[in-house]
N, C-alpha and C positions, 0 to 999 in steps of 0.2 A: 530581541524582545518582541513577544506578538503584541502589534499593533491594536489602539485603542478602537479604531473603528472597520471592522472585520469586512464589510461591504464597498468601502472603498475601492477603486479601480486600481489593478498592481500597476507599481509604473516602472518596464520595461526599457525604459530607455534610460533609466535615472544613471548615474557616472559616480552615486556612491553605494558601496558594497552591503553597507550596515542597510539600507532604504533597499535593496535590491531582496535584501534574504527575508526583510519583513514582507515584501512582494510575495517572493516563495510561498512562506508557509498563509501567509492570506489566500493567497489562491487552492492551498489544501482543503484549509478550512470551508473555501466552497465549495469544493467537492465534495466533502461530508454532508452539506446541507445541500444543496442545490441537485437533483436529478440529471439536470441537464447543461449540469459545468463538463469542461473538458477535460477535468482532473477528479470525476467519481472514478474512471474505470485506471485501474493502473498495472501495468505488465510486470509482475512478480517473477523473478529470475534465479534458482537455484541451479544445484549442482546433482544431477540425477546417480545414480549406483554404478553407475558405468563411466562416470566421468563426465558425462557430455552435457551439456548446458537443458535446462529446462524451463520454457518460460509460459506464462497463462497469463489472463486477465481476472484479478478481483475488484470487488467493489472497496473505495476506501471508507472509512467506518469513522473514527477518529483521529485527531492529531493535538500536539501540541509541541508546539516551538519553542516554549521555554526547557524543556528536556529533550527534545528532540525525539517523540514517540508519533511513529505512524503505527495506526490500526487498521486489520484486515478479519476477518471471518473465514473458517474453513471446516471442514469435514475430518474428521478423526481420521478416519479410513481413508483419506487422500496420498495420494506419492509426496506432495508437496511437506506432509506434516513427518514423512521419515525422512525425508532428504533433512527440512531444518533443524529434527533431532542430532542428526548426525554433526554438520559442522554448524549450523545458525547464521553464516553468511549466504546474504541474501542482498539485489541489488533490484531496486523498485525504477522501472519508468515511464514518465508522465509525459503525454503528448498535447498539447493545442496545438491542432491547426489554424483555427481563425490567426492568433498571436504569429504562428509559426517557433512556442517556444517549446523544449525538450527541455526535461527534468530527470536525472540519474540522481538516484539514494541509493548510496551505499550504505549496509549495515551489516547489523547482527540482531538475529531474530529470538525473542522468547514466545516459549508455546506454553499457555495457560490451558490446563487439561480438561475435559469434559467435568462438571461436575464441581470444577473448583472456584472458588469462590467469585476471582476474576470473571471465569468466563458467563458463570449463572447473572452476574450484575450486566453485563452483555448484551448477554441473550433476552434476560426481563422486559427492555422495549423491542422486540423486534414482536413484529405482527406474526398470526399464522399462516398470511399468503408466504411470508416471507421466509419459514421455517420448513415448509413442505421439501423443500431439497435434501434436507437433513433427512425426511423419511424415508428416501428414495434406498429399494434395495433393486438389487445388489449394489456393492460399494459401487464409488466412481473406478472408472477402467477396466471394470468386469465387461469378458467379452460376453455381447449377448445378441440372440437368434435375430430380432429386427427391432427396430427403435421404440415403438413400443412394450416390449418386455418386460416392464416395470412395475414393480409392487411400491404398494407405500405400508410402513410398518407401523407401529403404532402410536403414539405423542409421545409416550417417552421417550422413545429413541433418540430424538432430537437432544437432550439434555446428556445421554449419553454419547452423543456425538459432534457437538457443537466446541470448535475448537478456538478461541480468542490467541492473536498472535499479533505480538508486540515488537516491530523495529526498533529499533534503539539507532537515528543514524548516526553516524563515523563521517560522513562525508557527502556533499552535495555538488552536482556538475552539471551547471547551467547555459545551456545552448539557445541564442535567438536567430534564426534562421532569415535574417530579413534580406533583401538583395542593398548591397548599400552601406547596411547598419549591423553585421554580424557583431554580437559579441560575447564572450564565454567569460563565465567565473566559477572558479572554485572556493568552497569554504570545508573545510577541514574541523572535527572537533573532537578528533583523536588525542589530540596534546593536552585535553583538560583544559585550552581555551579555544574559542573560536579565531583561527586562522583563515584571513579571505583574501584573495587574487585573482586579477585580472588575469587571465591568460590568451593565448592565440584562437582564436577557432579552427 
């Protein structure tokens, strides 16, 4: 259950599993809000056409812990939005270094399409410093002459291109890297209930 007071300090060292996972998604939740948490940017990890692992950094957007939904933003025309067409698994990880804690989600991804209703309720607050990316032509990974090369197309594009994409996680794998104080837990929420353990590091 997400905890009542969202600002509260996660507490990392705590010895019970149910207080550790509201730590977790506490500390998402700052990420959404805060610029400058260590859990805004998060390494999104697909499965590219070739087989071979492909991983990037997005901004995280929204969360909630009672469903277990992380939010991310992305571009229509991205590699990232055919890979998670294809099979929807997708494995998210979150780094603090101050804490020294590592966060692995595992999931399965839904893509809310330009246009559709999800994504337009999305995109409604975002500013227009923050939608200029979406104008950028040519697509992302187009090869081009020097960094500069870049057109910007014109507002609408953005609405045609603005892609809302929904985790649904399956499973959480929690690493504290402390010298001393290592400790790992998994929680599982595959089986239709939350499943939580201690394990080794």
């Amino acid at each position: 259950m997400t905890p009542a007071n969202p600002d509260a300090e996660p507490d990392w060292d705590t010895d019970r599993l149910d207080v550790l996972l509201a730590s977790i998604w506490r500390s998402f939740e700052a990420g959404c809000r805060n610029r400058t948490s260590a859990f805004r940017n998060v390494v999104v990890a697909t499965t590219g056409t070739d087989g071979r692992p492909n991983a990037r950094i997005v901004v995280l957007r929204a969360v909630d812990g009672e469903t277990g939904l992380i939010e991310f933003h992305t571009d229509a025309r991205s590699a990232k939005v055919g890979e998670l067409t294809r099979s929807g698994a997708v494995e998210l990880l979150f780094w603090d270094p101050v804490s020294s804690v590592q966060i692995r989600v595992s999931g399965l991804a839904t893509l809310h399409e330009p246009g559709s209703e999800e994504a337009a309720r999305a995109l409604a607050p975002i500013p227009d410093a923050g939608r200029v990316k979406y104008r950028t032509d040519p697509a992302p990974g187009t090869v081009i002459a020097a960094p500069d090369m870049l057109d910007q197309a014109d507002a609408g594009s953005v609405v045609e291109r603005f892609t809302l994409v929904r985790v649904h996680a399956q499973a959480i794998d929690f690493l504290r890297l402390v010298d001393g104080s290592q400790r790992r837990a998994v929680f599982d929420r595959r089986a239709g209930l939350m499943a939580a353990a201690w394990i080794s590091p």
